[in-house]
VMD Tcl script that builds the backbone (N, CA, C; Angstrom):
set m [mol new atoms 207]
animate dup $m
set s [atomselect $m all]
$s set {name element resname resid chain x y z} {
  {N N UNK 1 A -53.194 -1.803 18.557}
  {CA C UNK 1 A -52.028 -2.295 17.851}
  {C C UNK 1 A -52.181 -3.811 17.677}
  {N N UNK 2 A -52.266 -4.020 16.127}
  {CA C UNK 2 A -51.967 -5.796 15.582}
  {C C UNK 2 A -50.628 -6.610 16.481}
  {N N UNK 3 A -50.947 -7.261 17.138}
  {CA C UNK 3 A -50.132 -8.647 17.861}
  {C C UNK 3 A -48.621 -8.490 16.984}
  {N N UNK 4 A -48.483 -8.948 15.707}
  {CA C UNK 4 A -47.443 -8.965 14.753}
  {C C UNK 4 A -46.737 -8.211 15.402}
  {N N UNK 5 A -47.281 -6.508 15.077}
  {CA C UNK 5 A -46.284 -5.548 15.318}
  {C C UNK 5 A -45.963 -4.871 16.633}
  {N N UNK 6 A -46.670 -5.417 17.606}
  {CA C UNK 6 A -46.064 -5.436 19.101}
  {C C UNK 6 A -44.930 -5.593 18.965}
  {N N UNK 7 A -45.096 -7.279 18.586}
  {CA C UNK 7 A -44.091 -8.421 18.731}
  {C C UNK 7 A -42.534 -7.657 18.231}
  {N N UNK 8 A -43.167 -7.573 16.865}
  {CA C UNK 8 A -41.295 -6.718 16.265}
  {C C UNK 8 A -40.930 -5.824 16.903}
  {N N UNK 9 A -41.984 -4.622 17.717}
  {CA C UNK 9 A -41.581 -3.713 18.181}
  {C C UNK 9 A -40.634 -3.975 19.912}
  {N N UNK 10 A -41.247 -5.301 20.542}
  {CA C UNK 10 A -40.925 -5.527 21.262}
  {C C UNK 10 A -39.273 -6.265 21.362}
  {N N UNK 11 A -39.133 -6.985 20.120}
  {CA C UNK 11 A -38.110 -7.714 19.661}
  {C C UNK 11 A -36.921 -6.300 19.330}
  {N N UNK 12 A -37.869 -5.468 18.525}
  {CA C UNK 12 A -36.507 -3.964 18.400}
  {C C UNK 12 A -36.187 -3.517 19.584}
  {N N UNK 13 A -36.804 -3.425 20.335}
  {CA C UNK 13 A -36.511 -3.114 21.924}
  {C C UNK 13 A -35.299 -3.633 22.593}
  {N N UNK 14 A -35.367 -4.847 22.244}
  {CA C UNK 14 A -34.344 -5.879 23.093}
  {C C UNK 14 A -33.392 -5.814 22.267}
  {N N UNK 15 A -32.862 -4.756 21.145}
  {CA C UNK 15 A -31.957 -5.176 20.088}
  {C C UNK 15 A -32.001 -6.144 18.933}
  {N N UNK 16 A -32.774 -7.018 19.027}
  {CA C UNK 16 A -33.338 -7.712 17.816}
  {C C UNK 16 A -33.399 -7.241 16.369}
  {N N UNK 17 A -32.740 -7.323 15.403}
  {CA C UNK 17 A -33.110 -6.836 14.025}
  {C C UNK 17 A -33.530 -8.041 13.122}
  {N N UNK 18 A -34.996 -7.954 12.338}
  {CA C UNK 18 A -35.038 -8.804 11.499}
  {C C UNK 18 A -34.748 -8.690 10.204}
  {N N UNK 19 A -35.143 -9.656 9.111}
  {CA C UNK 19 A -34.664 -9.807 7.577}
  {C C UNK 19 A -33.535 -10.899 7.776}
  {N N UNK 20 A -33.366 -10.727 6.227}
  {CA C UNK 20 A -32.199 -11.615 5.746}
  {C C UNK 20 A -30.931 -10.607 6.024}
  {N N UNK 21 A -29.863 -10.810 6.300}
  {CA C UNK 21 A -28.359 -10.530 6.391}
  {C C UNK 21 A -28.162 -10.143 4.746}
  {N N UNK 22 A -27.666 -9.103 4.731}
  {CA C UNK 22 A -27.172 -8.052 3.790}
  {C C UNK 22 A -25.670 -8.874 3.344}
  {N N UNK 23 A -25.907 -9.121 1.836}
  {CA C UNK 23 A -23.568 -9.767 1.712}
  {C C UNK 23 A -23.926 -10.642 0.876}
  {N N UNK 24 A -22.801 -11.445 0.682}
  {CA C UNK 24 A -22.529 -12.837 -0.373}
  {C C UNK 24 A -21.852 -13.613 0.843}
  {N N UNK 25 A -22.197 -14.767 0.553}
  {CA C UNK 25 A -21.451 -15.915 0.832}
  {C C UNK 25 A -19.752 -16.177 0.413}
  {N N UNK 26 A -18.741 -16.334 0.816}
  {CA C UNK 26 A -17.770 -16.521 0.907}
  {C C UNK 26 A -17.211 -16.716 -1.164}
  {N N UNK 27 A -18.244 -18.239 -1.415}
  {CA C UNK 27 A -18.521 -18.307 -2.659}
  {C C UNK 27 A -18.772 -17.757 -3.456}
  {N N UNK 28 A -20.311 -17.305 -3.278}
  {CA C UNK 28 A -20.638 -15.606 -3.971}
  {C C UNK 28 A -19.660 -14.517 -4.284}
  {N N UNK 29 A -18.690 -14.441 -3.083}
  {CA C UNK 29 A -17.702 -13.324 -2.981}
  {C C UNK 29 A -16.788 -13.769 -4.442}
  {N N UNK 30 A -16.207 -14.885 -4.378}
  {CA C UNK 30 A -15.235 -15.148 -5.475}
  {C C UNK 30 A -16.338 -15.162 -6.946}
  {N N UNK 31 A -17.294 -15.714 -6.954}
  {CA C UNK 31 A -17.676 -15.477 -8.313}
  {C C UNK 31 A -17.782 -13.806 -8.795}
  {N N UNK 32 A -18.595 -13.257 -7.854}
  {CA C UNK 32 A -18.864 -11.792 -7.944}
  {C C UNK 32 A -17.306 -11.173 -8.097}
  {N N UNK 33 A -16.137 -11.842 -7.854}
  {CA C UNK 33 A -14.819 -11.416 -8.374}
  {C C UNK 33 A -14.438 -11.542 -9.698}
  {N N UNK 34 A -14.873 -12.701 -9.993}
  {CA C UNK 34 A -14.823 -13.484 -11.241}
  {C C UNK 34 A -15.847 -12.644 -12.231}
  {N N UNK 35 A -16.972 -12.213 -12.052}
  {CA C UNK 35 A -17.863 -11.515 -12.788}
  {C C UNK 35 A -17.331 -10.363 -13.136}
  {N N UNK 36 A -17.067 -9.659 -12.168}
  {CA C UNK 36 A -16.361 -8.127 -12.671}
  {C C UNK 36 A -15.155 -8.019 -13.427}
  {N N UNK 37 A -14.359 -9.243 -13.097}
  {CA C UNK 37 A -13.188 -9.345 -13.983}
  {C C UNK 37 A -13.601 -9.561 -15.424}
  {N N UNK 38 A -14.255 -10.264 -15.823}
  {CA C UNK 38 A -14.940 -11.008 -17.269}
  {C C UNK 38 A -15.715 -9.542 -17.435}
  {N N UNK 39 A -16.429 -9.125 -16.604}
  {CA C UNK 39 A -17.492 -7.634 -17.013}
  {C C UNK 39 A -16.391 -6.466 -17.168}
  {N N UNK 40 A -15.522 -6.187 -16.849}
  {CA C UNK 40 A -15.021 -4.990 -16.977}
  {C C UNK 40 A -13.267 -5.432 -18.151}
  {N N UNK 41 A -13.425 -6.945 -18.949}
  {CA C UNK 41 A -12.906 -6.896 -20.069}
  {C C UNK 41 A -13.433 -6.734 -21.036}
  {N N UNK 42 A -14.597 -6.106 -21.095}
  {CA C UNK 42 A -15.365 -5.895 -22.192}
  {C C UNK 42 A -15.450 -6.919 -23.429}
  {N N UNK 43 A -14.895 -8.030 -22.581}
  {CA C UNK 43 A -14.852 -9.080 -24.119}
  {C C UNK 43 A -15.835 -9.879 -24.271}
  {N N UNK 44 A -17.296 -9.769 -23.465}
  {CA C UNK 44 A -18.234 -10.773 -23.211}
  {C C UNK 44 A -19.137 -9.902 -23.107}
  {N N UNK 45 A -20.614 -10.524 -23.628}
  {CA C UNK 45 A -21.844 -10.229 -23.097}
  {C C UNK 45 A -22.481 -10.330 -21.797}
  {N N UNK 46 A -23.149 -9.740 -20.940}
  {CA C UNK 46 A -23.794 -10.131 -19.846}
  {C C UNK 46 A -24.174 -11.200 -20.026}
  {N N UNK 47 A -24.550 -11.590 -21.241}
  {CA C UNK 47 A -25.851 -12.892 -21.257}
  {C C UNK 47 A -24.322 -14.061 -21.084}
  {N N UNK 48 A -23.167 -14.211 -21.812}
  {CA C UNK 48 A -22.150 -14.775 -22.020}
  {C C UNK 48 A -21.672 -15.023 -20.658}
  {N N UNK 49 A -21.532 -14.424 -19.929}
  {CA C UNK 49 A -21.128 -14.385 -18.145}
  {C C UNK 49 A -21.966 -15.028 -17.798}
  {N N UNK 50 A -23.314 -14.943 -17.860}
  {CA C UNK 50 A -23.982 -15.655 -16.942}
  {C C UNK 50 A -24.123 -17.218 -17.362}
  {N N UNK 51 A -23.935 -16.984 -18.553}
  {CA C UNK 51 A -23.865 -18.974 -18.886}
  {C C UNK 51 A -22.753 -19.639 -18.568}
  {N N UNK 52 A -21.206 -18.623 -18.959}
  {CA C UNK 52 A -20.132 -18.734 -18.375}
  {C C UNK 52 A -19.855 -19.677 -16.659}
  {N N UNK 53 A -20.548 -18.289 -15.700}
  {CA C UNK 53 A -20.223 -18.405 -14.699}
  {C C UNK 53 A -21.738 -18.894 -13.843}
  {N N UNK 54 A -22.604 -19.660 -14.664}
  {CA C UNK 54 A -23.778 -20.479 -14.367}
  {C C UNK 54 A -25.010 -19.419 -13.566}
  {N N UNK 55 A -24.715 -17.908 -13.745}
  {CA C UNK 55 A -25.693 -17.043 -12.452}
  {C C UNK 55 A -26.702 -17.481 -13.385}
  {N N UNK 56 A -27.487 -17.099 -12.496}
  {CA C UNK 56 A -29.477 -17.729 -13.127}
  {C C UNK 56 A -29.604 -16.639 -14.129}
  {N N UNK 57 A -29.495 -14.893 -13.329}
  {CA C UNK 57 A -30.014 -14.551 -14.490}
  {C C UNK 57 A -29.561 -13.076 -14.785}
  {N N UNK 58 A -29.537 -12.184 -15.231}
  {CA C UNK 58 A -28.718 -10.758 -15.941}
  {C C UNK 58 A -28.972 -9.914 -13.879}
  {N N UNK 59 A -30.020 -10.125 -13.855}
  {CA C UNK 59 A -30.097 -8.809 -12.276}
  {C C UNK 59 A -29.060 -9.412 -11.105}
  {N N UNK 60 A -29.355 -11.210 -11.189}
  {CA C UNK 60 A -28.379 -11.334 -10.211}
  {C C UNK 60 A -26.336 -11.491 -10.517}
  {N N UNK 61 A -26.274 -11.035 -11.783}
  {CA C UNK 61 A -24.694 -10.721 -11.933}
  {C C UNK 61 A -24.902 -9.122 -12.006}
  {N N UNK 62 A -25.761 -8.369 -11.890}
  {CA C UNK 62 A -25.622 -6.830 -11.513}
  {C C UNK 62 A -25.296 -7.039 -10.251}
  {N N UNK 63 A -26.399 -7.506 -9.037}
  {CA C UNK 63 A -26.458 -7.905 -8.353}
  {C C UNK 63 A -24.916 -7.901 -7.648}
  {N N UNK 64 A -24.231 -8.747 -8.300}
  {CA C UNK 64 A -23.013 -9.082 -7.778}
  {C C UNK 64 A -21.927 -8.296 -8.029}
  {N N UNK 65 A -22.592 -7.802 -9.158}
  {CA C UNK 65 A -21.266 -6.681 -9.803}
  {C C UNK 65 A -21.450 -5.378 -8.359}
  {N N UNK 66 A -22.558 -4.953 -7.793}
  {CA C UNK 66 A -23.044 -3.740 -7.464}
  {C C UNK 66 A -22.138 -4.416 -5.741}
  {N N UNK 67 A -22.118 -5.748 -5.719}
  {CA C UNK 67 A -21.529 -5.728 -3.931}
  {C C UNK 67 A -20.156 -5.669 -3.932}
  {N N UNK 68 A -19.757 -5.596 -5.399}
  {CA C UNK 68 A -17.869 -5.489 -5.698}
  {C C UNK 68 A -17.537 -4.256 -5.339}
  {N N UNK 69 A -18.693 -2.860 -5.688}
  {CA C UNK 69 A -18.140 -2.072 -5.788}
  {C C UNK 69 A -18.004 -1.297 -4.274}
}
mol reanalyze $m
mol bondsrecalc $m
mol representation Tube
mol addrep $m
């Protein structure tokens, strides 16, 4: 067994979970409010929201739409 995966296995042992934390930021939370509201008036384009509400790019206002629901 590779060193690396001791290590994680040893770290899962003790309760340890790695990665990034699953969620939005507090901030995130209100835009991703703000997105679905503007997305589900059907009065805007995806592309229009995201220039709107400054997201970088079409996956990350799915993205945000998908942690509303």
């Amino acid at each position: 067994m590779k060193r690396p995966v001791a290590g994680m296995e040893a770290a899962r042992a003790r309760g340890k979970v790695g990665g990034r934390p699953k969620g939005l930021t507090k901030k995130s939370k209100e835009l991703a409010g703000l997105a679905a509201t503007l997305y589900l008036s059907k009065e805007y384009t995806t592309n229009q929201i995201c220039e709107q509400l400054k997201v970088g790019t079409k996956a990350t206002l799915y993205n945000y739409l998908d942690m509303r629901v």
